[in-house]
N, C-alpha and C positions, 0 to 999 in steps of 0.2 A: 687376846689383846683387847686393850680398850681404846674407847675413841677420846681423843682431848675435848674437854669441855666446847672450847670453842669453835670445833668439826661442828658438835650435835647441837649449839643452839645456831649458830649460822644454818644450819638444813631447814629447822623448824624456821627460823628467821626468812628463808630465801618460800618455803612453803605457806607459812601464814602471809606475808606482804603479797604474792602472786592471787592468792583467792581475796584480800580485801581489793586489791588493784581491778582485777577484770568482773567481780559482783558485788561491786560494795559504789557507796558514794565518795571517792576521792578528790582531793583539794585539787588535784593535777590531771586528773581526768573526768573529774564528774561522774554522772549518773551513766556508765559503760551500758548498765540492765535496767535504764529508765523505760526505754518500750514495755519490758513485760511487766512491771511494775506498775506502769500508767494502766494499760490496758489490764491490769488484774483489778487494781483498786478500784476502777470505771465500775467496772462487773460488782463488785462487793458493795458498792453504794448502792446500785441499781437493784441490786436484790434486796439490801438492809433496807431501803428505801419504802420496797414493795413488801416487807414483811411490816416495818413500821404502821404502814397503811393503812393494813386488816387488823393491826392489835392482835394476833392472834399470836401464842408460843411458833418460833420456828429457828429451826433448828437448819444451817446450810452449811455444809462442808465441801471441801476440795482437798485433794491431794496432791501431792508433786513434790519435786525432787527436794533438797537442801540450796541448792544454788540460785533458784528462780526463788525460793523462800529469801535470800540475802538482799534481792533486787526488790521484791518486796517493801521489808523493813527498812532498805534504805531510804525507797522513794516516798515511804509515809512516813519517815523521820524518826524512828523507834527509837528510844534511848540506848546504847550500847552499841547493839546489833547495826544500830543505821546510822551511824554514829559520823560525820564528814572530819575526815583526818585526812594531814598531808602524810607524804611517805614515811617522813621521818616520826610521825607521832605513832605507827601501826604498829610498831612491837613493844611499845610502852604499855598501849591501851587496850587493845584489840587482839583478840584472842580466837580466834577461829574456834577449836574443838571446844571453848566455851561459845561462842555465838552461836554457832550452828552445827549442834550437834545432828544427827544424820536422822532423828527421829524429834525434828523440831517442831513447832505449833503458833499458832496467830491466834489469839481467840478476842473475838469481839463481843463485848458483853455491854445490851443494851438495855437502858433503866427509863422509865417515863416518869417525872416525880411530880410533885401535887402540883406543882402553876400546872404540868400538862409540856412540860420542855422534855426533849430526848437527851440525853446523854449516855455515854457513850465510853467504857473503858476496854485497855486494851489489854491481855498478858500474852507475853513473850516467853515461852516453856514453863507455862506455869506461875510466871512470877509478873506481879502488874509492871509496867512500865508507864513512861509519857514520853509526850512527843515533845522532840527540838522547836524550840523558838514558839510554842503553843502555850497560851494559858489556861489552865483547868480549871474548872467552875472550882471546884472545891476534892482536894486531894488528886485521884487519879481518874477522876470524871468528867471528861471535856464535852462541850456542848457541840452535839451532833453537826448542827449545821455550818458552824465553825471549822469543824474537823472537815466535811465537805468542801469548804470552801479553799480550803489549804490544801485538801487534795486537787481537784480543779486546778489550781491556781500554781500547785508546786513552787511557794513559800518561802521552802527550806534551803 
């Protein structure tokens, strides 16, 4: 026997709104996984910072789960993934096994151009994003200390 259409999207419905609610940035609950989010992006400035320094290639990875990865992206404003919806906008927009799929990634990819300015872009699985309420120097390039500043500052 089958199940009626509207069993099997109410499940996904009741399963995608429960992981945006308790790791995502909600209009009705805010930042639930702002601590590790703060305390991650602290850490990734302070090393970007300390790479920036020396001018020298480097290369800084971490690992960890998919969940503390949502708290992440929300708390630095990522297009999509970090995306502040109320309840009712979550299964219009918001897709869980598209945001975070279980083998997801961050990558900060940093540029020093001729003035001598940092900049700074982001991809989310691979694919560039920008940030909420942030303006890019030019496409998906945001200026380093800006982007600092907004994290500091939590903005969004």
């Amino acid at each position: 026997s089958f199940l009626p259409f509207d069993v099997i999207y109410n499940n996904w419905s009741l399963g995608n709104r429960e992981l945006y609610l308790k790791h995502c940035n909600s209009v009705e609950f805010g930042q639930t996984r702002a601590a590790e989010g703060r305390l991650l992006a602290a850490d990734i400035v302070a090393k970007a910072d300390e790479a920036i320094a020396t001018g020298e290639y480097v290369a800084d990875l971490r690992f960890g789960h998919d969940h503390p990865m949502l708290g992440l992206v929300s708390y630095l404003g990522i297009e999509g993934a970090g995306d502040k919806l109320s309840f009712d906008e979550i299964d219009d927009s918001w897709f869980g096994f598209f945001n975070i799929p279980m083998a997801a990634n961050l990558q900060l990819v940093f540029y020093r151009n001729a003035s001598g300015n940092v900049l700074v872009k982001f991809l989310y699985n691979e694919r560039e994003v920008r940030l909420r309420t942030l303006e890019s120097v030019s496409g998906p390039y945001y200026d380093w200390n800006i982007v600092k500043e907004n994290i500091a500052g939590y903005k969004r």
